[in-house]
Backbone as ProteinMPNN parsed JSONL, in Angstrom:
{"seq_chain_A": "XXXXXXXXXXXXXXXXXXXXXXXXXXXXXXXXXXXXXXXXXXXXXXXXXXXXXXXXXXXXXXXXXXXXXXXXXXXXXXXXXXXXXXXXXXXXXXXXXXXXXXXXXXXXXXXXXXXXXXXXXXXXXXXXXXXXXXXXXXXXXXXXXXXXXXXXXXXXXXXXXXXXXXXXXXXXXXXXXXX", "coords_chain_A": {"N_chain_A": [[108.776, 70.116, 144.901], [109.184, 69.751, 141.555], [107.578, 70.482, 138.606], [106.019, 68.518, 137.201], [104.652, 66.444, 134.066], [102.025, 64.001, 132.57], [102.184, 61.281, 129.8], [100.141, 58.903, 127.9], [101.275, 56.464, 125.889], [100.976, 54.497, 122.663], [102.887, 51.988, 121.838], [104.41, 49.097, 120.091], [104.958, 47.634, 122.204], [102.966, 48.052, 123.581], [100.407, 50.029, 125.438], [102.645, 52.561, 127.075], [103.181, 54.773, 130.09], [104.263, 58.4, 130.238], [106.41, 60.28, 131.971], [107.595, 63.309, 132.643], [109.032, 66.01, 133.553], [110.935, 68.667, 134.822], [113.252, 68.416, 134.642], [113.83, 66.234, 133.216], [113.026, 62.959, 131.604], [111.39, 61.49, 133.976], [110.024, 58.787, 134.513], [109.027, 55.746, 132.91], [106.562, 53.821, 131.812], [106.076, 50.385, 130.44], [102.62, 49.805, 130.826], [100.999, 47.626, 132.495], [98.765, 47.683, 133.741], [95.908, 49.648, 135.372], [96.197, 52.905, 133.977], [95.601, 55.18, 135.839], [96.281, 54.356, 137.98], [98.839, 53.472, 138.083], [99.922, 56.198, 137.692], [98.617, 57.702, 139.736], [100.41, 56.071, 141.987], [103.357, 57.496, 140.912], [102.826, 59.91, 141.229], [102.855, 59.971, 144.29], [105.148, 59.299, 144.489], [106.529, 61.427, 143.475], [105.84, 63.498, 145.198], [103.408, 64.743, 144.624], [100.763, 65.532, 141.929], [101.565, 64.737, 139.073], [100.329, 66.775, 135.673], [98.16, 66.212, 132.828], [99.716, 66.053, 130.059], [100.268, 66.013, 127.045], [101.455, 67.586, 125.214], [103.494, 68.388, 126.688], [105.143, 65.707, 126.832], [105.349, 65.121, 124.229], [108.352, 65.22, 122.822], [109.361, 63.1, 124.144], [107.459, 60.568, 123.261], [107.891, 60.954, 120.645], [110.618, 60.484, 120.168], [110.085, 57.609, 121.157], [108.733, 56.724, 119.026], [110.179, 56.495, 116.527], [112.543, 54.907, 118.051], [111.19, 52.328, 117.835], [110.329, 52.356, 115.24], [112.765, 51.932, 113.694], [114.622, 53.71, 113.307], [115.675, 55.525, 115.197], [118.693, 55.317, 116.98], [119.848, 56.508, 119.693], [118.968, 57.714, 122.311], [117.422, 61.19, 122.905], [116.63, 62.457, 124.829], [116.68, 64.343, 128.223], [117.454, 62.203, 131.122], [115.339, 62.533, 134.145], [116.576, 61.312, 137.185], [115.52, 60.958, 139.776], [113.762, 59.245, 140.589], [114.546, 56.666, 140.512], [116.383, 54.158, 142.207], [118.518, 55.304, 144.915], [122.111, 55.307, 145.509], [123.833, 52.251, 144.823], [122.396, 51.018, 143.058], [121.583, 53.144, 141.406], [123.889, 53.964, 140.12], [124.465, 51.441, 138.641], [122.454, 52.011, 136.535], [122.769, 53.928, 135.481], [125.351, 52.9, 134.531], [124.411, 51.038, 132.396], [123.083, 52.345, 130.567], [125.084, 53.016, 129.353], [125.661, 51.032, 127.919], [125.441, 50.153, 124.322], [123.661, 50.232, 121.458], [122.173, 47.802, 120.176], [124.047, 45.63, 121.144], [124.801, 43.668, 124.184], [125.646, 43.615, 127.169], [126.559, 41.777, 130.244], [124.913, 40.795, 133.746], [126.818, 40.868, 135.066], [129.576, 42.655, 134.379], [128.21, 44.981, 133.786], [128.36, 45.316, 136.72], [130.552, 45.745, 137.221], [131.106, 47.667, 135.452], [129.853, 49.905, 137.215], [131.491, 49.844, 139.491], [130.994, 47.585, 141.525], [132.211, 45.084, 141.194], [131.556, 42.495, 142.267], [128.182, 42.731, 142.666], [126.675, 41.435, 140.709], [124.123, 40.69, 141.184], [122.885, 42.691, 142.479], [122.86, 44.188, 140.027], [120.653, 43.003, 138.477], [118.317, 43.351, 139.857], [118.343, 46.356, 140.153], [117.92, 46.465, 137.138], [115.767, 45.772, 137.359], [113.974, 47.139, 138.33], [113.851, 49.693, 137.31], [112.515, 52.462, 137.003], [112.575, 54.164, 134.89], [111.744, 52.681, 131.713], [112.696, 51.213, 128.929], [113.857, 53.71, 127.915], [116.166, 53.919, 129.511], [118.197, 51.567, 128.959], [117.522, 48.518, 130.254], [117.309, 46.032, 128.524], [119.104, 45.561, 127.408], [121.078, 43.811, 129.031], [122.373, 41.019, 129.921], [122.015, 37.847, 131.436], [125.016, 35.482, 131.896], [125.175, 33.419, 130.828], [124.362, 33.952, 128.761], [121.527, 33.989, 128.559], [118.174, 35.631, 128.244], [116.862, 36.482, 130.872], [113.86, 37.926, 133.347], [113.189, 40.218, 132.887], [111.457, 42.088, 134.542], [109.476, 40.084, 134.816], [108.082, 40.267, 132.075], [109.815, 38.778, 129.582], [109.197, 38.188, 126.921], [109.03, 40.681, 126.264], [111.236, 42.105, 126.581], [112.846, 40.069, 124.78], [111.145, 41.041, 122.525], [112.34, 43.647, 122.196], [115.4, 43.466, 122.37], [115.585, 41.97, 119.799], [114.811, 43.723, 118.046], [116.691, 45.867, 117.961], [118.924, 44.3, 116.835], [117.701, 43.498, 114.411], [117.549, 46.034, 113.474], [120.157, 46.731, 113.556], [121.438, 45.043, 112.078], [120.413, 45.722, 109.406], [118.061, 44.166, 108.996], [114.999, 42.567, 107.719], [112.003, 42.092, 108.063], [111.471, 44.383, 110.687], [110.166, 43.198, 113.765], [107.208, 43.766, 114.889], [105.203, 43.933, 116.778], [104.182, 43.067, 120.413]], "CA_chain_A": [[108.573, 69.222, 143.78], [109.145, 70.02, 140.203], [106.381, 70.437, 138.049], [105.577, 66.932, 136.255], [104.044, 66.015, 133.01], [102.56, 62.788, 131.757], [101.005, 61.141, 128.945], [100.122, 57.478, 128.073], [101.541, 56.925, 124.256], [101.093, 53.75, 122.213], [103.84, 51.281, 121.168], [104.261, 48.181, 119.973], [104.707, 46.696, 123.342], [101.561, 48.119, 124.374], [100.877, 51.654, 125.968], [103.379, 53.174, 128.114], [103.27, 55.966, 130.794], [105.388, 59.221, 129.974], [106.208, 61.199, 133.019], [108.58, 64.107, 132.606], [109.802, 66.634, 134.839], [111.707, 70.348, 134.228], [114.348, 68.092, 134.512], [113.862, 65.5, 132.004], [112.514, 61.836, 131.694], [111.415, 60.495, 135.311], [109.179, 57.769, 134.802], [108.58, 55.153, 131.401], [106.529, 52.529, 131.932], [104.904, 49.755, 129.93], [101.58, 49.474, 131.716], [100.079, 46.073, 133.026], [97.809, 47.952, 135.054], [95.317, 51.03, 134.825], [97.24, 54.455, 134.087], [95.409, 55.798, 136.602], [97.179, 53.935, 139.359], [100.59, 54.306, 137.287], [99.988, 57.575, 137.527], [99.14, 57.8, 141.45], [102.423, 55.932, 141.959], [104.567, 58.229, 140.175], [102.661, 61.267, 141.938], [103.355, 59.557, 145.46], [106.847, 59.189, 144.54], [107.079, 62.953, 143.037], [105.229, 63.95, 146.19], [102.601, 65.684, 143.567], [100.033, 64.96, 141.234], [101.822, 65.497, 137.352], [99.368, 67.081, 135.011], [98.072, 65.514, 132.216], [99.597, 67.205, 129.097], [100.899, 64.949, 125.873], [102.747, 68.691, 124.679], [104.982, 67.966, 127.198], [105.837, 64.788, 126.788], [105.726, 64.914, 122.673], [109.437, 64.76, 122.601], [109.815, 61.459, 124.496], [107.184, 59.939, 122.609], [108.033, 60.771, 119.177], [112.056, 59.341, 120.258], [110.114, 56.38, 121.207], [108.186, 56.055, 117.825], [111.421, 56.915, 116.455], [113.535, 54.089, 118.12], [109.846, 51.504, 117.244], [110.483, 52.62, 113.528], [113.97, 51.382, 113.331], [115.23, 55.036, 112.833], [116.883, 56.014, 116.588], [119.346, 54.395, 118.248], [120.389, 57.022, 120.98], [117.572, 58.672, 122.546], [118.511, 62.214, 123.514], [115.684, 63.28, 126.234], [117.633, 63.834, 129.316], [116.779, 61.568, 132.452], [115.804, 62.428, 135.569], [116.9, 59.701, 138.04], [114.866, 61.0, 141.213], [112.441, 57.7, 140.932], [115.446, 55.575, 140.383], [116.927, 53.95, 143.582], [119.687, 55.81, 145.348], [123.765, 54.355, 145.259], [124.779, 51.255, 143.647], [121.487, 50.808, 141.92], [121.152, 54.021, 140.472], [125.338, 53.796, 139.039], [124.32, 50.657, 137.953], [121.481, 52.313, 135.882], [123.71, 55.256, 134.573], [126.33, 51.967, 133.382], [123.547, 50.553, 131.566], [123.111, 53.441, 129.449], [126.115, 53.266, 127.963], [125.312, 49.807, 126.665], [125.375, 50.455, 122.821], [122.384, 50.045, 120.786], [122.279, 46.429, 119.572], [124.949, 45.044, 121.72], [124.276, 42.977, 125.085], [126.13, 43.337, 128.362], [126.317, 40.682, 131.107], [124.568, 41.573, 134.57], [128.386, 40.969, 135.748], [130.028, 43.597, 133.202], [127.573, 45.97, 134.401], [128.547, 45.443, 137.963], [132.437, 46.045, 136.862], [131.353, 49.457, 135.061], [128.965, 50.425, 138.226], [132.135, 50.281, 140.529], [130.933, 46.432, 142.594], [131.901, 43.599, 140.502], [130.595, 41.414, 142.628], [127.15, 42.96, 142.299], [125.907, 41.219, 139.373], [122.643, 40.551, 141.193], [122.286, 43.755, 142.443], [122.787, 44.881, 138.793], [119.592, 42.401, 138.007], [117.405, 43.723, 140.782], [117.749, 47.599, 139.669], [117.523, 46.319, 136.013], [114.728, 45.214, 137.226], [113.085, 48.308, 139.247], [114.534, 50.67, 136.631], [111.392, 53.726, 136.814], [112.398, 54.597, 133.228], [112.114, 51.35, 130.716], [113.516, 51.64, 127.253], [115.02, 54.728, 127.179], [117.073, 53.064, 130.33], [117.844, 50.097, 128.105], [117.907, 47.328, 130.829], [116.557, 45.315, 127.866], [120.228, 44.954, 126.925], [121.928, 43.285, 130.143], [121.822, 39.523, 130.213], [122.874, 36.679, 132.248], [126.348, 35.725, 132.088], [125.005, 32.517, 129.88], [123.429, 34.81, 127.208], [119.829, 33.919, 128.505], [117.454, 36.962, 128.759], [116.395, 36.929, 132.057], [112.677, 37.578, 133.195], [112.214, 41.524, 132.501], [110.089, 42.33, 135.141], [108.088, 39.474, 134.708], [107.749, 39.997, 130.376], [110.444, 38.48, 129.203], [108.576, 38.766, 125.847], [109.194, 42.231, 125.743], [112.878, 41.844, 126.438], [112.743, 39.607, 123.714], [111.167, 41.726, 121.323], [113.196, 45.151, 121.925], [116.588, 42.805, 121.575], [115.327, 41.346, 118.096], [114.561, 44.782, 117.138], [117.691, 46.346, 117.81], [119.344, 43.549, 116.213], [117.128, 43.679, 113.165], [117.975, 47.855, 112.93], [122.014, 47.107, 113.3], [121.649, 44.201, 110.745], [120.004, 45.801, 108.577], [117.124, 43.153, 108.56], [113.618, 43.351, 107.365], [111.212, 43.205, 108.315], [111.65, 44.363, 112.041], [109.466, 43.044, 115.122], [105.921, 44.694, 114.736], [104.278, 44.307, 117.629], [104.437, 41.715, 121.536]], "C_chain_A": [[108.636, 70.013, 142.479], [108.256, 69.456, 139.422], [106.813, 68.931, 136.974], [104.567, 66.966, 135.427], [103.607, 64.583, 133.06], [101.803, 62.412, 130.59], [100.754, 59.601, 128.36], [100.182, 57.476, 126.324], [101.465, 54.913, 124.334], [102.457, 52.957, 121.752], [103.666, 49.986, 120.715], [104.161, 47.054, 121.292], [103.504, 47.04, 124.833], [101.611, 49.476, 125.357], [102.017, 51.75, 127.109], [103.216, 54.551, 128.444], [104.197, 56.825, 130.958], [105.462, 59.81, 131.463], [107.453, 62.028, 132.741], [108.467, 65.077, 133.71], [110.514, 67.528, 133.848], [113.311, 69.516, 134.145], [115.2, 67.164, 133.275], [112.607, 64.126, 132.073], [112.445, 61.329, 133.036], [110.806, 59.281, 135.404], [109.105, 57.149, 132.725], [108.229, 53.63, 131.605], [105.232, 51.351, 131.372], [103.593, 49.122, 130.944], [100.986, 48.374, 131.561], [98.87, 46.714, 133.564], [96.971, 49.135, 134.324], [96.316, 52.341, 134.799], [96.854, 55.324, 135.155], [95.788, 55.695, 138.003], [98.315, 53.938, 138.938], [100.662, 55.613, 138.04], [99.96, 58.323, 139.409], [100.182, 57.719, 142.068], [103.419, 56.546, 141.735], [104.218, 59.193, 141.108], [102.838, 60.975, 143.514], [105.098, 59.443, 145.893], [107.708, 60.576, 144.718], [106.363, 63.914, 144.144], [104.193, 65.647, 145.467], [102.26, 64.742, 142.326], [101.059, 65.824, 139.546], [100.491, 65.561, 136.665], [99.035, 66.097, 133.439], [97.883, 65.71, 130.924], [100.848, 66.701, 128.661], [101.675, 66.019, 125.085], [104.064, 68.386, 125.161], [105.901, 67.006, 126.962], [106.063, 64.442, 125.049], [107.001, 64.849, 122.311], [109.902, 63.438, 122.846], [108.704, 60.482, 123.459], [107.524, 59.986, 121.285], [109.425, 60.206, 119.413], [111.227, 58.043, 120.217], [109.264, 55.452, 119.871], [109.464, 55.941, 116.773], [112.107, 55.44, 116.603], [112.481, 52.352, 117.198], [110.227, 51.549, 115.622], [112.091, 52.32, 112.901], [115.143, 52.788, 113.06], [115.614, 55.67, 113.796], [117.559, 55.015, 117.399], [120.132, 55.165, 119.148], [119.188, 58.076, 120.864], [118.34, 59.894, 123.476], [117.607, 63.343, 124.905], [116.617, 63.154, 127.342], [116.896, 63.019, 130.294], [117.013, 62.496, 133.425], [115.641, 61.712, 136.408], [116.428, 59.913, 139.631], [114.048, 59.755, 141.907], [113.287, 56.71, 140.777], [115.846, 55.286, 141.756], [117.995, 54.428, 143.988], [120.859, 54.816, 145.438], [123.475, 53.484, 144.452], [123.551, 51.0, 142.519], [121.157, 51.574, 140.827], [122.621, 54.12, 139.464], [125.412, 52.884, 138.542], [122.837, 51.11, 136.49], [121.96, 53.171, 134.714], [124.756, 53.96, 133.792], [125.387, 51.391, 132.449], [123.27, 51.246, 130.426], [124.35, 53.743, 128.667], [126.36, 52.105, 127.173], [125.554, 50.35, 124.916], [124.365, 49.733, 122.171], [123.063, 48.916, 119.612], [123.236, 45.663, 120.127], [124.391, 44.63, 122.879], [125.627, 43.242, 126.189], [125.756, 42.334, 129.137], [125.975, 41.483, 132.525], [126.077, 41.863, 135.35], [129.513, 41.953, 135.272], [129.216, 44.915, 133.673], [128.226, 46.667, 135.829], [130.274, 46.597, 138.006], [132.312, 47.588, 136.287], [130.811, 50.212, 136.683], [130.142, 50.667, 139.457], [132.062, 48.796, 141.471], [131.039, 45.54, 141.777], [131.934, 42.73, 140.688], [128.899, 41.316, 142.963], [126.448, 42.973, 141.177], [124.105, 40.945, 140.09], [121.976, 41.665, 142.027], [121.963, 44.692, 141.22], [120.821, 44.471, 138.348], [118.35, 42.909, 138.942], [117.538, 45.493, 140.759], [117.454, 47.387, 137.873], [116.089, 46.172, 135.935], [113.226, 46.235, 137.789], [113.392, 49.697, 138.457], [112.578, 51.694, 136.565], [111.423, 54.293, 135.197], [112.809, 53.099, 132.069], [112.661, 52.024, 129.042], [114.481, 52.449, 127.016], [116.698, 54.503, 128.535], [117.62, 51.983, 129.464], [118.216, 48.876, 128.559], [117.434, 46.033, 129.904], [118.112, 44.179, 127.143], [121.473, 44.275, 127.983], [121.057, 41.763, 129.699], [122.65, 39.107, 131.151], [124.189, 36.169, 131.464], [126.353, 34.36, 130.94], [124.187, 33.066, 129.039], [121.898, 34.726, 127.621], [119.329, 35.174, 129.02], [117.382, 37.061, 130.081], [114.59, 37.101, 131.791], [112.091, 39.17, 132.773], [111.118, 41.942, 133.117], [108.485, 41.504, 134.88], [107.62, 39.429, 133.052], [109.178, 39.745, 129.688], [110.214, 38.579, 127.539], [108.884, 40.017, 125.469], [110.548, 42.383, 126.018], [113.328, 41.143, 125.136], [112.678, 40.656, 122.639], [112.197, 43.159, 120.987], [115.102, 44.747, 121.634], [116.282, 42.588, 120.011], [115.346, 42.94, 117.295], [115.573, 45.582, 117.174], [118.274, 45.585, 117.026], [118.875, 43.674, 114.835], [117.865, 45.102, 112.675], [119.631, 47.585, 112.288], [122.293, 46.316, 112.429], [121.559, 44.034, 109.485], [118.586, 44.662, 107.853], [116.146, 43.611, 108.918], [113.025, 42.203, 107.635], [111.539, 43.242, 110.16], [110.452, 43.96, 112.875], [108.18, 44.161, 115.271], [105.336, 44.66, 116.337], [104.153, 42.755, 119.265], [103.14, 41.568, 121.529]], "O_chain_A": [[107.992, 71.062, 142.484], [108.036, 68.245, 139.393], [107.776, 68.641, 136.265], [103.516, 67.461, 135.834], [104.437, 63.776, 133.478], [100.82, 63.089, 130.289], [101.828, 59.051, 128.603], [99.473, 58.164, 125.59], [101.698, 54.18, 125.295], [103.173, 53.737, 121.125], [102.529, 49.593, 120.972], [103.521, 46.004, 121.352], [103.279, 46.707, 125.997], [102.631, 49.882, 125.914], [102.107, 50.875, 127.971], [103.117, 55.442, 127.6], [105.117, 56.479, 131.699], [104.417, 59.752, 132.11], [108.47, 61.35, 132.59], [107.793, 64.842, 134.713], [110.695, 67.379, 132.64], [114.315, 70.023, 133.644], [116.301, 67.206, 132.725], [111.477, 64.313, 132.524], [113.429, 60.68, 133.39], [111.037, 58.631, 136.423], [109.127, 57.833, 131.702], [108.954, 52.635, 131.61], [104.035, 51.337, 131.657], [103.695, 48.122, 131.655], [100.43, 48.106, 130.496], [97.926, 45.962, 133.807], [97.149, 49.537, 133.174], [97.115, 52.581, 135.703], [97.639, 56.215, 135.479], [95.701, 56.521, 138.911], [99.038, 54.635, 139.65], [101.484, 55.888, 138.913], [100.755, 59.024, 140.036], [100.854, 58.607, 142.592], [104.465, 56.241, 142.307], [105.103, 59.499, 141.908], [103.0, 62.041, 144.107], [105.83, 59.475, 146.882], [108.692, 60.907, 145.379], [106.353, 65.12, 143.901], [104.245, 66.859, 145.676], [102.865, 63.789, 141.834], [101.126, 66.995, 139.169], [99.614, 64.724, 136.876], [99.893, 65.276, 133.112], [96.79, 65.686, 130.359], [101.954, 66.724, 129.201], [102.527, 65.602, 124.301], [105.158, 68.204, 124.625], [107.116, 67.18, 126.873], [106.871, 63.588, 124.681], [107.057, 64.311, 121.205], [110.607, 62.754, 122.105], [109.286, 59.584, 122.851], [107.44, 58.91, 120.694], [109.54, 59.189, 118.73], [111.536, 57.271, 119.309], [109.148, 54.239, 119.693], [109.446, 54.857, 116.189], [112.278, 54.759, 115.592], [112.926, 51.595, 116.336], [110.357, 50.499, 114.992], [112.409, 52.52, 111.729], [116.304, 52.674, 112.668], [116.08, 56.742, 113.408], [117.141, 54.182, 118.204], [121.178, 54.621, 119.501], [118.7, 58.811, 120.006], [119.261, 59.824, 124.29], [117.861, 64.375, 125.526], [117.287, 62.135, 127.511], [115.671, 63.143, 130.303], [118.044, 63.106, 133.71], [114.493, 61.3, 136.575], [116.85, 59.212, 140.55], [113.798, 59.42, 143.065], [112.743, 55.615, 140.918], [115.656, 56.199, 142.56], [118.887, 53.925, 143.306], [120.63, 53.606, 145.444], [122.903, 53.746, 143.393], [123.771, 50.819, 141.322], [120.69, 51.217, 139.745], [122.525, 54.316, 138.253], [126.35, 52.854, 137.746], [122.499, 50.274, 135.651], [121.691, 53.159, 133.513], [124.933, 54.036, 132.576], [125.958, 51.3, 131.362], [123.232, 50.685, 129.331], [124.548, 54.463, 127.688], [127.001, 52.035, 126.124], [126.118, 51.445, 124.936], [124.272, 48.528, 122.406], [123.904, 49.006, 118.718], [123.368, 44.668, 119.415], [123.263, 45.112, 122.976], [126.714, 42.929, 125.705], [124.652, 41.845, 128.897], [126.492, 42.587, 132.7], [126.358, 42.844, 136.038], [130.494, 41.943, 136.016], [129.901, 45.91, 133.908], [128.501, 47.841, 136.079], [130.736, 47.6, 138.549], [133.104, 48.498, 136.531], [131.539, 51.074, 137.176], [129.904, 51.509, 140.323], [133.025, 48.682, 142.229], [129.982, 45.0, 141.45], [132.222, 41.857, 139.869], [128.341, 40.297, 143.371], [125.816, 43.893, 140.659], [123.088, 41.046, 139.403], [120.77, 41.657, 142.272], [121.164, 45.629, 141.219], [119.967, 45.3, 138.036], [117.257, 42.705, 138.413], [116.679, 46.01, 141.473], [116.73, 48.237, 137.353], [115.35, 46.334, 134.964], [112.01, 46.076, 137.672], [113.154, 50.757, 139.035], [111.636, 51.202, 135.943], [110.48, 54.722, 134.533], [113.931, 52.685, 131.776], [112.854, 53.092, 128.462], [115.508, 52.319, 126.35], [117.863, 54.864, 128.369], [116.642, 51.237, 129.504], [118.929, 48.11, 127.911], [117.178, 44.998, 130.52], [118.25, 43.032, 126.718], [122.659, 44.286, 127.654], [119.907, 41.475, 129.367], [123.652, 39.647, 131.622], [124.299, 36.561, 130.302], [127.349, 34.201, 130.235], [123.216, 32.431, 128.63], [121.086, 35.406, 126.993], [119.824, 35.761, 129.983], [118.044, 38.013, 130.493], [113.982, 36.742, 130.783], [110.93, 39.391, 132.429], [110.032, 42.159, 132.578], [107.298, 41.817, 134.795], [106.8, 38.562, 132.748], [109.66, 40.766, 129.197], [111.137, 39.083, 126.899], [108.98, 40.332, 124.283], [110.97, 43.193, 125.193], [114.194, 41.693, 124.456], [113.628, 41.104, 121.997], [112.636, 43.556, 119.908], [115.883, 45.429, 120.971], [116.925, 43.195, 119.154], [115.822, 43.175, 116.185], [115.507, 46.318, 116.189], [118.299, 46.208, 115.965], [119.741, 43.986, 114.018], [118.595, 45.203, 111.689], [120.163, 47.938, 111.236], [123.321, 46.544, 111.79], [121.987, 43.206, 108.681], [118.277, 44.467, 106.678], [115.911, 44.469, 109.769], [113.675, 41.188, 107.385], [111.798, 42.214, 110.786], [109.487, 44.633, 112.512], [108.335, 45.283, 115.754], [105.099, 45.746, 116.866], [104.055, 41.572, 118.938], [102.616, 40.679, 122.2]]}, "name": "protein", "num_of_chains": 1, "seq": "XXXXXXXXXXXXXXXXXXXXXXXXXXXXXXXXXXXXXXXXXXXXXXXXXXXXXXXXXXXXXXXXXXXXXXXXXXXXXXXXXXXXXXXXXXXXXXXXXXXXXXXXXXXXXXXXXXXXXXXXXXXXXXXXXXXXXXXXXXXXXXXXXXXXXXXXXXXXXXXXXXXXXXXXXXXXXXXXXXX"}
């Protein structure tokens, strides 16, 4: 196992759990739950407990105050995709990332970069299990009729991180404070 970091940082859509790795970004996730079972989870996954040290992860959080502040639109921490799901889900994860900041893909467009383009609802079911949120930006795949989708259940927060890209590339004020 490679030594793991994590650290639980504030955003507008309510804390999220950093987890890094010598490798890069493994884990980003807005917490519903206690961090302390986040945090089990991740170390069950990484077969090891990550330590609990906000130095480490001060690069990913300041990108993500950064992208919050209307002032990044390509986050440059590398991923690492060990907690992501192996084959089509995880090349559907890597096509997602080349989305473009403020633009929308269809889960079917996805499928077509990923290599299965008839796996639009396998696209929606790793969009949906994605281990790294935001800086993944499954926020920007929709349904094939423009409607969001459910976002792991917060569609709200799909909501808001669209509006706020949109706001950045439009140049409109005031941007999306807070879900």
């Amino acid at each position: 196992m490679t030594d793991a970091a994590f650290s639980v940082h504030p955003t507008p859509l309510g804390d999220v759990l950093i987890v890094v790795t010598d490798a890069g970004v493994a884990a980003l996730e807005v917490l519903d739950r206690p961090a302390d079972i986040a945090v089990a989870d991740v170390a069950a996954a990484l077969r090891g407990v990550p330590s609990h040290d906000p130095a480490a992860t001060a690069a990913v959080s300041s990108e993500l105050d950064a992208f919050f502040a209307g002032e990044l639109r390509t986050f440059s921490s590398p991923i690492d995709w060990r907690l992501a799901p192996e084959g089509f889900a995880r090349a559907a994860l890597r096509a997602v990332c080349a989305v473009p900041f403020g633009e929308l893909a269809t889960y079917g467009e996805i499928a077509v970069a990923a290599g299965s383009p008839r796996a639009h609802r396998a696209v929606g079911s790793a969009c949906a299990r994605t281990p790294i949120s935001i800086v993944v930006p499954a926020h920007r795949v929709v349904r094939s009729d423009g409607s969001i989708g459910e976002y792991g259940g917060h569609p709200e927060r799909k909501r808001f991180l669209i509006d706020l890209e949109s706001a950045v590339s439009t140049g409109t004020v005031p941007l999306p404070r807070r879900v």
